[in-house]
C-alpha positions in Angstrom: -95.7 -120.4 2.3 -93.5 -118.7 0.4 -92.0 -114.2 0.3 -93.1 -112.3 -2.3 -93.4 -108.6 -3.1 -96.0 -106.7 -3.1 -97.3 -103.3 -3.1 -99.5 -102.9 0.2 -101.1 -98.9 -0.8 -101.0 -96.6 -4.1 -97.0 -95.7 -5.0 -93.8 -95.9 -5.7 -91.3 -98.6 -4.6 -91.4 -97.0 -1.0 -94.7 -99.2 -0.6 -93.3 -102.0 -1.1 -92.7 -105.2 1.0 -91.8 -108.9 1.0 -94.5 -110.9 2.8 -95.2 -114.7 3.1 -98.2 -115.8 0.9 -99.6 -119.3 0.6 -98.8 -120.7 -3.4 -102.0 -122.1 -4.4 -101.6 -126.0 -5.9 -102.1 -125.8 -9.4 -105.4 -126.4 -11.2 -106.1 -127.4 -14.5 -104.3 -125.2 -16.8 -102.1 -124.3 -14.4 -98.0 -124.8 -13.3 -96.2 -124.1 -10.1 -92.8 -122.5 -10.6 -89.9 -122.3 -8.2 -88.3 -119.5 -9.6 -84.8 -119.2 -9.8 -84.7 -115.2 -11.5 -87.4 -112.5 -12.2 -87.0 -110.0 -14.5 -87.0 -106.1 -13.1 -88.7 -104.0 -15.5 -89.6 -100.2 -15.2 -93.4 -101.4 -15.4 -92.9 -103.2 -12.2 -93.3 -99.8 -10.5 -95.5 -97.9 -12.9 -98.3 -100.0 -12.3 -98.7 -99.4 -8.7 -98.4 -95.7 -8.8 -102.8 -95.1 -9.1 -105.6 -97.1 -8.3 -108.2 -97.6 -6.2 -106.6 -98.4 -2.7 -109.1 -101.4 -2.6 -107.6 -103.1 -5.1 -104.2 -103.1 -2.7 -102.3 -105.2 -2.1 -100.9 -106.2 -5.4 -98.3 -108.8 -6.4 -94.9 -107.5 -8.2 -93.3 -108.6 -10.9 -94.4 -109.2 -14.8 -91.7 -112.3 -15.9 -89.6 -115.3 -14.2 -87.8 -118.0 -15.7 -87.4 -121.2 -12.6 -88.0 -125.0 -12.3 -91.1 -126.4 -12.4 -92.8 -127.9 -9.5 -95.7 -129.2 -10.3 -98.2 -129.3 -13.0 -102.6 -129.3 -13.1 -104.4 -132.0 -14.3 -104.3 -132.4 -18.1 -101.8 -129.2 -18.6 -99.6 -128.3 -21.3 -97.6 -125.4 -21.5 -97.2 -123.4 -24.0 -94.2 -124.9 -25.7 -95.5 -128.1 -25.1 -95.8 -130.8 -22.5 -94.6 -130.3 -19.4 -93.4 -132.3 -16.3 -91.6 -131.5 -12.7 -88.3 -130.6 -13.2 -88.5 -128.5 -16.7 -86.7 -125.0 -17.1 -89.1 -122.5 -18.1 -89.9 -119.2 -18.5 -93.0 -117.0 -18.0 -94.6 -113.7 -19.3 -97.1 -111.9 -18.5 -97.8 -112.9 -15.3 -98.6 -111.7 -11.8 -96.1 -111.7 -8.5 -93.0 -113.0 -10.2 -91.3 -111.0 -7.7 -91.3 -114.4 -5.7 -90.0 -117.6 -4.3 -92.6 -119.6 -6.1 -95.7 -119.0 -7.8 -98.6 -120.6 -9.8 -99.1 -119.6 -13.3 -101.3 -120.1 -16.1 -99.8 -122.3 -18.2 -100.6 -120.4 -21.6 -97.8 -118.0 -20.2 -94.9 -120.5 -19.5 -92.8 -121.4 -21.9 -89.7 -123.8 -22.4 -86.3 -122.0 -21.4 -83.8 -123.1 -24.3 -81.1 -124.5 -22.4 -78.2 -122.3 -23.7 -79.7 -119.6 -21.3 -79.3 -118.8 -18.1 -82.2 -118.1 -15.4 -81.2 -114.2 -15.8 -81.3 -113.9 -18.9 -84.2 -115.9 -19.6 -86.4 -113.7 -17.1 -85.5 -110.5 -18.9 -86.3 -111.7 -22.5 -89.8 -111.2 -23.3 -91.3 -107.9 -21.8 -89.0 -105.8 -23.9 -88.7 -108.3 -26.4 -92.3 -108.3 -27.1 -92.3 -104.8 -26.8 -89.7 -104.3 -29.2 -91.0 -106.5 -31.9 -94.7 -104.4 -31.4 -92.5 -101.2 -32.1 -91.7 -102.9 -35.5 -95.2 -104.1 -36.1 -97.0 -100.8 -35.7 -94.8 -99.3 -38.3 -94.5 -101.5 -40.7 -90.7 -102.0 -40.6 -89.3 -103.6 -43.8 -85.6 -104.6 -45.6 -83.7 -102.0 -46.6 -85.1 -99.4 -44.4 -83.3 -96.7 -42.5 -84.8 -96.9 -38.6 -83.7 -94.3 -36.1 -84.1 -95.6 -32.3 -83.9 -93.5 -29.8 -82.6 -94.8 -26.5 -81.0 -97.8 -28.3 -79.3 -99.1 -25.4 -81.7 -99.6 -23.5 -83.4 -102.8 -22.3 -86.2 -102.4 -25.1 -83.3 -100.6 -27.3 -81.0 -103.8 -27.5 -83.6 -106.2 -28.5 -84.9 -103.5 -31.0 -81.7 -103.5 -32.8 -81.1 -107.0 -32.8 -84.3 -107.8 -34.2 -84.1 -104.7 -36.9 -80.8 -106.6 -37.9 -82.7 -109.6 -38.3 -85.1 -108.4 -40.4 -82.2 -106.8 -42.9 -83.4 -103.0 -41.7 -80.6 -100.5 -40.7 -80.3 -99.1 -37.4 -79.5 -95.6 -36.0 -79.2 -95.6 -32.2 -79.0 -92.6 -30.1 -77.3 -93.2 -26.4 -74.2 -92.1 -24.6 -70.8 -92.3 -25.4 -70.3 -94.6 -22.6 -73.1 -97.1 -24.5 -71.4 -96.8 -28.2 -70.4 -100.4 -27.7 -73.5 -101.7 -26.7 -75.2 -100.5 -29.7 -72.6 -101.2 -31.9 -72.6 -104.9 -30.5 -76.5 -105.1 -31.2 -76.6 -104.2 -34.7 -76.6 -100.4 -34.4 -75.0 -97.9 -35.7 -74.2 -95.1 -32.7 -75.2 -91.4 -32.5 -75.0 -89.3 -29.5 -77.7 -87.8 -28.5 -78.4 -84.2 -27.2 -78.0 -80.9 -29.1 -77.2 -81.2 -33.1 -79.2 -84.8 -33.0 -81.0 -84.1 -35.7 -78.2 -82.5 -38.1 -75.7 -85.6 -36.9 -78.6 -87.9 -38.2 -78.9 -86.3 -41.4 -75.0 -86.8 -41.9 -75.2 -90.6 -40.9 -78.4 -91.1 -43.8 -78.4 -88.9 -46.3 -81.1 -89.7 -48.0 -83.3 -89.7 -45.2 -84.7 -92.0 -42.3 -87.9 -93.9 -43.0 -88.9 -95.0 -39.1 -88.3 -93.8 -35.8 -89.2 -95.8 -32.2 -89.0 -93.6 -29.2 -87.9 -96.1 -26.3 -87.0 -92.8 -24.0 -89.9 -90.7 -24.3 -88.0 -87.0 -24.6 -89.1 -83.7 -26.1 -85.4 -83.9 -27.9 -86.7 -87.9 -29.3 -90.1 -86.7 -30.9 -88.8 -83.6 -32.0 -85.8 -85.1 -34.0 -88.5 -87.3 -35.2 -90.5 -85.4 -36.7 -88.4 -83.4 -38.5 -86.8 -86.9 -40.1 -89.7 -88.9 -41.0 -91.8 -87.7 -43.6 -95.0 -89.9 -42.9 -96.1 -89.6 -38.9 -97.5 -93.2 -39.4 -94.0 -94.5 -39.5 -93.1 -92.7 -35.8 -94.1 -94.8 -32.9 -93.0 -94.0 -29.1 -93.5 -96.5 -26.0 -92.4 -93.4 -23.5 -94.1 -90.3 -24.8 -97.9 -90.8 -24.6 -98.6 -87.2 -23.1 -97.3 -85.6 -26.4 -98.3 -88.5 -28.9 -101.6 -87.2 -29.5 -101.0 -83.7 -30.6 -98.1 -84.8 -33.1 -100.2 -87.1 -34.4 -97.4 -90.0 -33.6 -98.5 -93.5 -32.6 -98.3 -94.7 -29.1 -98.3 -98.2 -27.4 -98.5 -100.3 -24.3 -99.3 -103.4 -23.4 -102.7 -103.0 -22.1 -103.7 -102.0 -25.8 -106.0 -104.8 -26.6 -104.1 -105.3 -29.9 -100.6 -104.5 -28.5 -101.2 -107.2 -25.8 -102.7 -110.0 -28.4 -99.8 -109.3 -31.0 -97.2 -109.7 -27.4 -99.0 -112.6 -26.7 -98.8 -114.3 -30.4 -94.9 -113.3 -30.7 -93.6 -114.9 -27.5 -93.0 -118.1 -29.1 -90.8 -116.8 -31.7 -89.1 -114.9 -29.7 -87.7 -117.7 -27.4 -87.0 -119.8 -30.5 -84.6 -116.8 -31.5 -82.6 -116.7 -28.2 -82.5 -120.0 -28.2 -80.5 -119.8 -31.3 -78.4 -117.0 -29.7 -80.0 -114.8 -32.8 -81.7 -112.1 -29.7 -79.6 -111.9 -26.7 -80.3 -110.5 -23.1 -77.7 -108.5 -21.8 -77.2 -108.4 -17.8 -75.9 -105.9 -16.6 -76.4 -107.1 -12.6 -78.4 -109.5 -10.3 -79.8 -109.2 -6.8 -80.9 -111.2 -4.1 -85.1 -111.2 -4.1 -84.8 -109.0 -0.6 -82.8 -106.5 -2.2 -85.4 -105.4 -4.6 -85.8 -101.9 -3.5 -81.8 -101.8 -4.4 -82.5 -103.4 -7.8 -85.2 -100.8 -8.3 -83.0 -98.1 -7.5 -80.1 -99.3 -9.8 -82.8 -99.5 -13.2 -84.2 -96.0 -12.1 -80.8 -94.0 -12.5 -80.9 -94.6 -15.9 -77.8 -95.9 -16.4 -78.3 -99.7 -15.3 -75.9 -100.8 -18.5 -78.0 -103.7 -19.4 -80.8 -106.0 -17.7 -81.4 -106.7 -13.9 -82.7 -109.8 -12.0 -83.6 -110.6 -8.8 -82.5 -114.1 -7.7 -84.7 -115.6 -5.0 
């Protein structure tokens, strides 16, 4: 047996609760991980808000990085081989929030060494998510890309991978994050009244993207009025206004947002494993003090990535 979290009705975090499961033995295709960190991601909650109360109870958590257990008969992981005793890491999957768990093994990947178990179990969920941001517009050199919420979980690895790919980074946050963007590749604006007009100063002749990480009326508005071609806007917060201006929205349930995710991974762990896309973490928690952890990333103002640490 082993705790886990799950959500027992329809709901917020106040439906949550850590209960002893049984981890199945692995099958073919299939690795056990004792996990040593999950990742805490806004989804975590978002997901068990509707649904049919049938469908309850469900298991928490999207990504873990841990020690391997045990592997299925004739299994590879993703990366590659695999034996007991290999760091890895894992994304999408189901009931990370966990001691242990059994994964499909297309979903579990080599941790590079350099990282730690934190770290690791943060990195792909906004990774992926960021890299899909600069897929569905078309990102290229030389471009001007404003990003609001920039220092943010999906943010950060937004401007580190803009910086990668030689584009140049705006990022609206506080003044209390003008270091983290700056650190990532960015170049800082404040957000709030006068965005757009401060924007206009900082790239005169003009911005070619925006990616909305935040999801306000102040975001797609400023948006809007900077980018010339609504193609080129994309928002992973505002999906109730996306329609009417005609902006594009994503999520990972997007049968083409989740096969491009998917497809990326890889490359993405290759890239922090080269210390080229890092995870910043801001705090860890013990697995029972999830409710806490949830908590902490819903103020807004976590100040990097959060783990639970079973």
């Amino acid at each position: 047996m082993t705790k886990q979290w799950v959500a027992t009705r329809p709901g917020g975090s106040e439906t949550f609760e850590l209960v002893d499961v049984a981890v199945p033995a692995p099958g073919p295709g299939e690795v056990t991980v004792s996990v040593r960190a999950a990742g805490v991601n806004p989804a975590d909650a978002k997901h068990t808000q509707d649904g049919d109360p049938a469908d309850f109870p469900l298991p928490i958590g999207y990504e873990v990085a841990g020690v391997v257990t045990a592997v299925g008969p004739d299994t590879d992981i993703a990366s590659g081989p695999v034996a007991p005793g290999d760091e890895v890491l894992a994304f999408r999957v189901r009931g990370g929030w966990a001691e242990a768990v059994t994964l499909p093994a297309r979903d579990v990947f080599a941790k590079p060494p350099a990282m730690g178990f934190a770290e690791a179990a943060n990195l792909l969920l906004a990774g992926t998510t960021a890299a899909d941001l600069i897929r569905v517009t078309d990102v290229a050199a030389g471009e001007t890309v404003l990003v609001h919420g920039a220092s943010g979980a999906v943010g950060v690895s937004l401007l580190q991978q803009l910086r990668m790919l030689g584009a140049r980074a705006i990022g609206t946050a506080s003044a209390a994050n003008t270091d983290t963007v700056r650190r990532s590749g960015g170049e800082w604006v404040p957000y709030g009244d006068g965005l757009e007009a401060r924007v206009r100063d900082l790239a005169p002749h003009g911005v070619d993207v925006a990616l909305d990480c935040v999801g306000s009326d102040e975001a797609v508005d400023v948006s809007l009025a900077l980018v010339a071609d609504r193609a080129r806007i994309a928002t992973i917060a505002a999906f109730t206004r996306a329609p009417d201006a005609g902006i594009t929205a994503i999520g990972g349930s997007q049968p083409e947002s989740a096969a491009f995710r998917d497809a990326v991974r890889q490359r993405l762990v290759d890239l922090a494993g080269r210390g080229e896309l890092v995870v910043p973490v801001a705090r860890t928690f013990p697995l029972t003090e999830a409710r806490a952890a949830l908590d902490l990333l819903e103020s807004g103002h976590p100040g990097g990535k959060i783990a639970l640490l079973p």
